[in-house]
Every structure is written in structure tokens, then in C-alpha cells.
C-alpha positions as CSV (number, residue, x, y, z in Angstrom):
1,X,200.3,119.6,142.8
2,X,198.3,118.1,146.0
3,X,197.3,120.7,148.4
4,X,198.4,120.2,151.9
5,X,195.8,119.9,154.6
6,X,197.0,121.3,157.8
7,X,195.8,118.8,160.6
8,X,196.4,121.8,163.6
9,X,193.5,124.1,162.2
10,X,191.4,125.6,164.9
11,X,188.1,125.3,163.1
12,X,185.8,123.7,165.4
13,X,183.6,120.6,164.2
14,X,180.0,120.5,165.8
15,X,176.4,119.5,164.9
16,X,174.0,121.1,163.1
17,X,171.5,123.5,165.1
18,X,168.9,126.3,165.2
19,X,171.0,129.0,165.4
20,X,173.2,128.1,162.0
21,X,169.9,128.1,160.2
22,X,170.4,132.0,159.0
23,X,174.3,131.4,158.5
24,X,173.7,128.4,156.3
25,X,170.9,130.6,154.4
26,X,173.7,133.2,153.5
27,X,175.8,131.0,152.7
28,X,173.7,129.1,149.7
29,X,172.7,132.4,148.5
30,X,175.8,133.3,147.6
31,X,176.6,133.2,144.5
32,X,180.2,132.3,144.3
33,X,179.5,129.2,146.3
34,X,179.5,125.9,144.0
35,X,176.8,123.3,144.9
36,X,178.2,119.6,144.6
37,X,174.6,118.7,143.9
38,X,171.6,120.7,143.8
39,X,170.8,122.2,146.9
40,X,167.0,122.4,146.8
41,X,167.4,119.4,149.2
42,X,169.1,121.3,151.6
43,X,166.6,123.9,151.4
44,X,163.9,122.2,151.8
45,X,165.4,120.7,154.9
46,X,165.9,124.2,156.5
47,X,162.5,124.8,156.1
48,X,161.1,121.8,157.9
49,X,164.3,121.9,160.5
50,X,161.5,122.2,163.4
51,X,159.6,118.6,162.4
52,X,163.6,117.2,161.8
53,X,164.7,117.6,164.6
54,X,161.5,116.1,166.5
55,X,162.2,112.9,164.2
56,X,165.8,112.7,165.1
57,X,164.9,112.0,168.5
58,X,163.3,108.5,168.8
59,X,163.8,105.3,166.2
60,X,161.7,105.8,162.9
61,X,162.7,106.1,159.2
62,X,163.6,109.1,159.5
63,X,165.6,109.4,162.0
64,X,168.7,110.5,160.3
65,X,167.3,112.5,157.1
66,X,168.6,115.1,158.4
67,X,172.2,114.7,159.9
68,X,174.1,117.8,159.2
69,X,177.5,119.5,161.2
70,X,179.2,122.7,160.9
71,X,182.7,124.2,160.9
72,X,183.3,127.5,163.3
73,X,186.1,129.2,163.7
74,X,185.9,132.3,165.5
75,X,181.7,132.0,165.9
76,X,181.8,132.0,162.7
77,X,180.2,129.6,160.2
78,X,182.5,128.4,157.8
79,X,180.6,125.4,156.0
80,X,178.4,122.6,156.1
81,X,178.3,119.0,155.3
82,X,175.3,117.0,155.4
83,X,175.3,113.2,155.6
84,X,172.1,110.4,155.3
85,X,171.9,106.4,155.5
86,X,171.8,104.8,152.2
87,X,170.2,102.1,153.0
88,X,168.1,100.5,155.8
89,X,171.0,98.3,158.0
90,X,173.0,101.9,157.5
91,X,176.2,100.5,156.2
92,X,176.6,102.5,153.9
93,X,175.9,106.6,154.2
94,X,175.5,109.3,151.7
95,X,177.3,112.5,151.6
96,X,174.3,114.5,150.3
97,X,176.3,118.5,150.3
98,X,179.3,120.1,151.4
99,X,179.2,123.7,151.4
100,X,182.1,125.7,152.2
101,X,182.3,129.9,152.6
102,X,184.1,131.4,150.2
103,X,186.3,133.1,151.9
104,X,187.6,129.8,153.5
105,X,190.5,127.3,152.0
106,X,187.1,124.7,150.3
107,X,190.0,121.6,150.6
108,X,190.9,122.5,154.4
109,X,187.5,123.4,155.7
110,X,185.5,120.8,153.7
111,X,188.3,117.5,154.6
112,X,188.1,118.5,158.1
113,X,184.2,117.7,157.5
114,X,184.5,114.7,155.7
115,X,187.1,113.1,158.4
116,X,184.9,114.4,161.4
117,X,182.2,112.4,159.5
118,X,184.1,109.3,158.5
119,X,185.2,108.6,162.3
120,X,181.7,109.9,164.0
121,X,179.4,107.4,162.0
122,X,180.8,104.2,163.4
123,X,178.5,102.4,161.7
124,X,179.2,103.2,158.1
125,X,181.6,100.7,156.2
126,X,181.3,102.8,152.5
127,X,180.1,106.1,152.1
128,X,179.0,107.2,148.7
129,X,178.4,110.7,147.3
130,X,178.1,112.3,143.8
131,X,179.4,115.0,142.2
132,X,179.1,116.9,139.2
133,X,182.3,116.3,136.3
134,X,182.4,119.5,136.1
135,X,182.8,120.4,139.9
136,X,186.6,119.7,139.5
137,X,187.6,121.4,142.6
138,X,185.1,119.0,144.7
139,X,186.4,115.9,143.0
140,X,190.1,116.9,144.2
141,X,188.9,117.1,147.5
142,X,186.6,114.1,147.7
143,X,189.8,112.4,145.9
144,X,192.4,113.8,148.2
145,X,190.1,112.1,151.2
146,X,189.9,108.4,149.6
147,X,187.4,108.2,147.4
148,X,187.5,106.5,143.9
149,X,185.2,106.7,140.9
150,X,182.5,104.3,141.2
151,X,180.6,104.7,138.0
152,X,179.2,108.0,135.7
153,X,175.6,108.6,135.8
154,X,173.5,110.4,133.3
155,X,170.5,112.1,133.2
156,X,168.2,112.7,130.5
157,X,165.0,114.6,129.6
158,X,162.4,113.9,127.6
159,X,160.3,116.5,126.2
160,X,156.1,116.0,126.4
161,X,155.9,115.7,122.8
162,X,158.1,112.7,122.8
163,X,156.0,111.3,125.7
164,X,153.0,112.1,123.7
165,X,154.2,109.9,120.4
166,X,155.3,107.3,122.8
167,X,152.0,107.2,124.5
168,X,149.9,106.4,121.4
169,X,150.9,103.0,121.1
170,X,150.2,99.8,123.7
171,X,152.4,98.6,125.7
172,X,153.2,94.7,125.2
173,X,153.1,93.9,129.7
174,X,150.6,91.2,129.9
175,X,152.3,90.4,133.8
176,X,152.4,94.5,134.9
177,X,152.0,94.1,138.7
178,X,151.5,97.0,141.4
179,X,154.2,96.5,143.8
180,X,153.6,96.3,147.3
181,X,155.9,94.8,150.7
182,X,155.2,91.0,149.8
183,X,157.2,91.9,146.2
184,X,160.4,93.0,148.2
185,X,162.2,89.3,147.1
186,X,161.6,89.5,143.4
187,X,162.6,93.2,143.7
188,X,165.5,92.6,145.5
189,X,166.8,89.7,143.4
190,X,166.2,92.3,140.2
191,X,168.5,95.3,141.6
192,X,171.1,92.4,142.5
193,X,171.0,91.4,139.2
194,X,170.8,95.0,137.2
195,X,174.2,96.2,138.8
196,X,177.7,94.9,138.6
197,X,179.4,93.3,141.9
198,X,181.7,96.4,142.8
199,X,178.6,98.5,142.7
200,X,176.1,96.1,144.4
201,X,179.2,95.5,147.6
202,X,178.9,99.2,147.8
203,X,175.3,99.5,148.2
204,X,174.5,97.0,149.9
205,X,171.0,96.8,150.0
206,X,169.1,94.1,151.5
207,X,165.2,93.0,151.0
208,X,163.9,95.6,153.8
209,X,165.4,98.7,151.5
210,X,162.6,97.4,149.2
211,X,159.8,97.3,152.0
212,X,158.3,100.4,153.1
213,X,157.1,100.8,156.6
214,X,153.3,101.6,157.8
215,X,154.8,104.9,159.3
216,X,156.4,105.8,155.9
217,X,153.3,104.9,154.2
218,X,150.9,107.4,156.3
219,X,153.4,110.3,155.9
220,X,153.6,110.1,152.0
221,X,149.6,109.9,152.5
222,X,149.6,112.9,154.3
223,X,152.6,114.6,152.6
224,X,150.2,113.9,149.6
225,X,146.9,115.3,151.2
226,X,148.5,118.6,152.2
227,X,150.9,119.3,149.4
228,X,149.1,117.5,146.5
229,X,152.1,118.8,144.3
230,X,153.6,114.9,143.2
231,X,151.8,111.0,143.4
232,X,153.8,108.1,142.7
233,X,152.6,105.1,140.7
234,X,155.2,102.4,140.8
235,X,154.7,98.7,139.1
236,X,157.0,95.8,137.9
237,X,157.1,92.8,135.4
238,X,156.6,89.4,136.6
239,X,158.6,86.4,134.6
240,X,156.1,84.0,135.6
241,X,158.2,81.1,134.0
242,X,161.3,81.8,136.1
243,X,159.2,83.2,139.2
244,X,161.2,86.6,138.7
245,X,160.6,90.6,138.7
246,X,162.9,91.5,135.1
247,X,161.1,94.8,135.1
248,X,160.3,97.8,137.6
249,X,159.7,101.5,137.4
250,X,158.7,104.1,139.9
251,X,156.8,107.8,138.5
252,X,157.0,110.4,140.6
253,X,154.0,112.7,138.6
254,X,154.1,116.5,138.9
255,X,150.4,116.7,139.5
256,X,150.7,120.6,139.9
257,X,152.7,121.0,136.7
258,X,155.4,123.0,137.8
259,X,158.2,120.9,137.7
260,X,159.3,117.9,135.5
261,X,158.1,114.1,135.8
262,X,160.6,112.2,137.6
263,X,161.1,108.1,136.9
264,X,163.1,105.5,138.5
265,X,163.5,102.3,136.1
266,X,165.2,98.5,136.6
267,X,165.6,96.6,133.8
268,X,166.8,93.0,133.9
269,X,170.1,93.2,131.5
270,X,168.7,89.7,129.6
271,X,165.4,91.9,128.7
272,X,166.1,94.7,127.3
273,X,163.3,94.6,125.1
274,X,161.2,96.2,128.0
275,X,162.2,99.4,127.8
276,X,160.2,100.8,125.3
277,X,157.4,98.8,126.6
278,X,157.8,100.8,129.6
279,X,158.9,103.8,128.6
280,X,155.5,104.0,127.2
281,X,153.7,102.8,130.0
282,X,154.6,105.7,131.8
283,X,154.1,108.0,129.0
284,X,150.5,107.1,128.9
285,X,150.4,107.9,132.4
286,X,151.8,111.1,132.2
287,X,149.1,112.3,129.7
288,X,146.4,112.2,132.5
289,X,148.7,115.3,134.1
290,X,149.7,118.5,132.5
291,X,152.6,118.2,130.1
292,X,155.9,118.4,131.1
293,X,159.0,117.0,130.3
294,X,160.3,113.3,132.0
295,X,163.7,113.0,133.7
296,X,165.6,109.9,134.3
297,X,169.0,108.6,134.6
298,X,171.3,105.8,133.0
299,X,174.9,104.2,134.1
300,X,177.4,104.1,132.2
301,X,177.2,99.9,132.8
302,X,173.6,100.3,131.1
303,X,175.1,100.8,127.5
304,X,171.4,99.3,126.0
305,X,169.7,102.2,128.0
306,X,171.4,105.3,127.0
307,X,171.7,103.9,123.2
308,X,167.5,103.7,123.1
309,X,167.4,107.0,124.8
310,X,169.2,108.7,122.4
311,X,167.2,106.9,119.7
312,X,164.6,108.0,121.3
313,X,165.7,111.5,120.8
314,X,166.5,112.2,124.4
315,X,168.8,115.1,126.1
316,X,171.7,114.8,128.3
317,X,170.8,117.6,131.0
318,X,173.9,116.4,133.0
319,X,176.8,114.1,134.0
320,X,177.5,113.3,137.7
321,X,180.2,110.7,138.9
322,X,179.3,108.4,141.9
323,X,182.2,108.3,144.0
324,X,182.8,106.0,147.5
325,X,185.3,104.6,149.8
326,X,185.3,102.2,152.8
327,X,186.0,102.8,156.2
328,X,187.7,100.7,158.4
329,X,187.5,101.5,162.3
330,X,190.0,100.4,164.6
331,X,189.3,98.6,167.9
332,X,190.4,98.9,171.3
333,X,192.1,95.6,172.5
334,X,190.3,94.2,175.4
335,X,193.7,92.8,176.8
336,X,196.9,94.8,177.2
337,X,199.4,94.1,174.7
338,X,202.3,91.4,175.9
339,X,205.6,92.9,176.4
340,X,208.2,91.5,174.1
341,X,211.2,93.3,176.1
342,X,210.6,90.9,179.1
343,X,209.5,87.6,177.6
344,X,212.7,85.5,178.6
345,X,214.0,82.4,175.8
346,X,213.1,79.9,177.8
347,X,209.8,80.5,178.4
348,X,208.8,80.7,175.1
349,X,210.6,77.3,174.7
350,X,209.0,76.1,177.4
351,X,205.7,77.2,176.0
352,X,206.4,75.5,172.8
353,X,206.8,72.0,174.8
354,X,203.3,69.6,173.9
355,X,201.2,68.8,176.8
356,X,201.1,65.4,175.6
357,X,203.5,62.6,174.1
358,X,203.4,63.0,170.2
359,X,203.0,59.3,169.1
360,X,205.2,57.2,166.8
361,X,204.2,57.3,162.8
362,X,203.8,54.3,160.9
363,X,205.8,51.6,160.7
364,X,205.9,48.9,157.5
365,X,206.2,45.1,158.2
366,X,210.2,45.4,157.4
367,X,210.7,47.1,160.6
368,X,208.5,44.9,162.8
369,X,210.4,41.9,161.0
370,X,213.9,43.6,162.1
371,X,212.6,44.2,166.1
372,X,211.2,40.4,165.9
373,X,215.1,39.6,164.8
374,X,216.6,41.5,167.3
375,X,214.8,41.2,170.2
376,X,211.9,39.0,170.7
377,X,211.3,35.9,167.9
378,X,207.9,35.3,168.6
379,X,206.6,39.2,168.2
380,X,203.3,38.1,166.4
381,X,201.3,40.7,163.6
382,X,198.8,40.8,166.5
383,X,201.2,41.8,169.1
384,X,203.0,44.2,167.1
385,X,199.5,45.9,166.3
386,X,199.4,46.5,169.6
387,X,202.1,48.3,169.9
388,X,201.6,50.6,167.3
389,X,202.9,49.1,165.1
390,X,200.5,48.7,161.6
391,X,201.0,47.7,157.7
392,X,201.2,49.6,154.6
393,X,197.6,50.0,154.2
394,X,196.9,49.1,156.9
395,X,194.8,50.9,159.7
396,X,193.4,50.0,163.4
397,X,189.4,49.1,163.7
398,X,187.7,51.7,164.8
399,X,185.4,51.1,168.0
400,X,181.9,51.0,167.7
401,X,180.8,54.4,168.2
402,X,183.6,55.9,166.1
403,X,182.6,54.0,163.2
């Protein structure tokens, strides 16, 4: 049965701000609340709330990482939803969590968040999220609020002493490039490619999302130099035949050794010979690092990647579905509407009248034989011509300049 939503609620829709930071705490500790994804994000955002908020006022890339807003009903905190571009022209926007308090109705508190959302971001034409299969209650309320299954995403693990057998042998790359901001095209041109047309409409991603910034470049520096906890070697495969990238993978490395290795990998659908050449390209890189295990993901429109994983001998840790829907905002008409009531017939007959005479069609020599009978003998082709009158196949010259 579909729950019913009651639209005259009096919880009150606001952003996110210092003083939730201790209710939203509570609220993720408890442990009868069901995280739509894992909410290590979330935390980690609460603990750098201070710098956030200082980035959220003037234009960088960061700008909106952390765009969060709260239902309250009787000063109260009742949940949380938090929200992030997707890509660089912000078309499209991410619904990264919705929490809800327990105690509250999770389908009226959390769609009152997701509207408020869907009509404050003006600019967003899809909005994406994902959600765990096994988080039914969340898909019924992300369904119940327009959105439809995009695709199912996997991820896997791979434990170090796979990495460590796939790491003994050489990797046939011969065009391996680092990737930098003058490789954005051919990277571009490759995620185009790797993803059907439904999916590429909804992310819309455009060469900058494949450009990173000088700004984004010194914080990841400096994230690095304080934290020293992850580094990221990226590289890609240059077709130089067909001047195109058909390979690319990004490593984020646990350099401390207390979590797992993380990959991001593209692989042109006409070569998917590469992935075992890559997959052991970042094995071998892996093994300068302590051992742990490698986590990546698969589609379910990358059939060739999930059957080599599980050749490989790979784990499903777990199954997400990528949801979205579009948006579609309505204008305010510049000019008032025209009353129908008052609009009298014969104006809008007179309205319909041309502001010019409409001139004759075309005429074959039969008729200009019967008007030379009938009324003047000596009506020459010349003459007639004149007069608008032409030939079957035939047409007037042209002037000059219309030639």
C-alpha cells in the first residue's frame, strides 16, 4: 500500500548550522537509525564544519561540499538531508544522506526534505543518489518522490594476496601516461564512451569535471602534508593510432595501512583486454605500501568487468542502486495572461485578416489562352507574364542580386 504524505505537517525546513551539530551527532549514534550510505562522510564533515562553512562563503570548488538542512518541529531536530553538485556546471546534484530520528514517520520527515531540496536548488535539472538494495524502506521513499532505477552498482574487494600474485607479472602498457589538465579531452571522450546514453544524459559531465583547479591542487597537497594517511597515483592509456584515451585508473593508496586501497577504473568497452593489464598495474603499486585489501566497483552495463573480477576471485562486499529523476521548474510569465472571457469574435476575425493581398497561384497556358479569347486577342506570352500569369514549368527571372 503507498503511504500517504500529509502536505500540512508543521515540521519546519531550515539550513544546516552550528547549533544542530550535537543533535545530528545523537542522531547517527543511534543505533536504530539506517544509513542510506555510509555515514563516515557525514562525519567527517561535522568535524571540519568550522573550515566548511568559511568555504561556503565565496566562489571556489568547494563551495557546496557541504550543503546540508534540517527538519524541526518543536526545537527539535528530527533529520537531516545533505545534498552536493555532481558535477562542475551543477546540473546535476547528489543526495549524499538522509537521516531521519526514529521516533519520526522516515517517509513524512525525509519527503519533506527531498521536496524542500528539489525546489531550493534551482539549478539542478537531475538529482542522483544511491542507496543500498537492502535499505527497502529508503527506496520506497526515494520511489514515492520520483525517482527511478538508474543502474546497480557493485563493489568488490580484493584481498593483498591476490594483489600480490597479480603484481608478479608485467603489465603489457607501452602508452601509460600520467594524467594531467591538458588530458581532460581524451578523458572526457573515454567516460562518454564507457557509459550508455540514459546514464551519460544524467551525469552530465563536461571536459572541466575532468580538469582540476590550482586551488584544488594545493589543498590535496596540503591535505596530504598534514594527514599523510592516502596519495593518489592516477594514469591512462593512450590509442596513439586513433588519438584516444581507451584506458584510465585512479589509486587512492592507504599509505598509513589502516584502511583499504581504493581504485577508480575506465575502460573503453572495444578493449577489454586492459583490465588485467591494469589491474596489475596497480597491484604492483600497492606492494610499495603495507598490504591491504583493494576496493572497486562495477555496473551492471560492465558485464566484461564483473565476469574477470570474479575470475579473478574477487568478493562482492555490497550492492547499491543508483537512482535519479529530473526536475523541471516552472517560470513566472513576464506578461499577464490574456483573458479569454472578454476577447469578442470579431476581433479575433479581424486579427486573422493578412496585412497584405495574398497573390494569385499559378496559372497554365490554357487559362491565359481562354482570357486572350474572352477579352483581349492580342494578350501576348510577354504580357501575360506580366500579369502573373506563368507556364507549367515555368518561373519569373530572378533579378540580379537574388540570383
Amino acid at each position: 500500500m503507498t503511504p500517504f504524505f500529509p502536505e500540512n505537517t508543521t515540521a519546519q525546513i531550515r539550513s544546516f548550522t552550528h547549533r544542530d551539530l550535537e543533535a545530528i551527532s545523537q542522531l547517527l549514534a543511534a543505533p536504530t537509525v539506517k544509513s542510506d550510505r555510509n555515514d563516515i562522510l557525514i562525519r567527517q564533515m561535522l568535524r571540519w564544519y568550522g573550515l566548511l562553512k568559511i568555504l561556503s562563503l565565496f566562489p571556489n570548488p568547494w563551495q557546496h561540499i557541504f550543503c546540508a538542512y534540517v527538519a524541526q518541529q518543536d526545537n527539535k531536530v528530527l533529520g537531516m538531508i545533505q545534498i552536493s553538485p555532481f558535477n562542475r556546471t551543477r546540473s546535476t546534484w547528489r543526495v549524499e544522506q538522509v537521516v531521519v530520528d526514529p521516533a519520526a514517520s522516515r517517509h513524512v520527515i525525509g519527503s519533506q526534505l527531498l521536496r524542500h531540496c528539489l525546489q531550493a536548488v534551482r539549478e539542478a535539472r537531475t538529482w542522483l543518489l544511491e542507496v543500498d538494495v537492502t535499505h527497502t524502506d529508503a527506496i520506497a521513499l526515494y520511489r514515492q518522490n520520483g525517482f527511478q532505477p538508474l543502474a546497480q552498482m557493485t563493489y568488490w574487494e580484493l584481498p593483498p594476496a591476490i594483489l600480490a600474485s597479480l603484481a608478479d607479472r608485467e603489465p603489457a602498457l607501452p602508452n601509460l601516461l600520467p594524467v594531467s589538465n591538458a588530458d581532460a579531452q581524451p578523458l572526457y571522450q573515454l567516460d562518454t564512451v564507457a557509459m550508455p546514453p540514459l546514464v551519460r544524459q544524467v551525469f552530465d559531465r563536461h571536459i572541466d569535471d575532468f580538469k582540476t583547479s590550482l586551488l584544488t591542487s594545493f589543498m590535496q597537497a596540503l591535505q596530504q602534508w598534514v594527514g599523510g594517511r592516502t596519495e593518489v597515483v592516477s594514469g591512462y592509456v593512450f590509442e596513439a593510432q586513433r588519438q584516444a584515451a581507451i584506458g584510465y585508473f585512479q589509486l587512492r593508496v592507504a599509505a598509513d595501512g589502516k584502511g583499504p586501497h581504493v581504485a577508480d577504473l575506465t575502460v573503453h568497452p572495444a578493449y577489454t583486454w586492459l583490465y588485467p593489464e591494469l589491474m596489475s598495474q596497480m597491484a604492483r603499486i600497492t606492494q610499495d605500501f603495507p598490504d591491504q585489501s583493494l576496493q572497486l566497483t562495477s555496473v551492471d552495463y560492465q558485464p566484461e568487468r564483473e565476469e574477470y573480477l570474479e575470475r579473478l576471485g574477487a568478493s562482492r562486499i555490497k550492492h547499491t542502486l543508483l537512482m535519479s529523476r529530473s526536475v523541471w521548474h516552472k517560470l513566472r510569465e513576464s506578461k499577464p495572461a490574456v483573458s479569454l472571457e472578454n476577447l469578442q469574435l470579431s476581433e479575433v476575425l479581424q486579427g486573422l485578416q493578412p496585412a497584405k493581398p495574398v497573390p494569385l497561384g499559378q496559372r497554365s497556358w490554357s487559362q491565359v489562352r481562354q482570357l486572350s479569347a474572352d477579352g483581349d486577342p492580342d494578350l501576348s506570352r510577354e504580357e501575360a507574364t506580366n500579369n502573373g500569369f506563368y507556364g507549367l514549368g515555368d518561373f519569373p527571372d530572378l533579378p540580379d542580386e537574388q540570383q
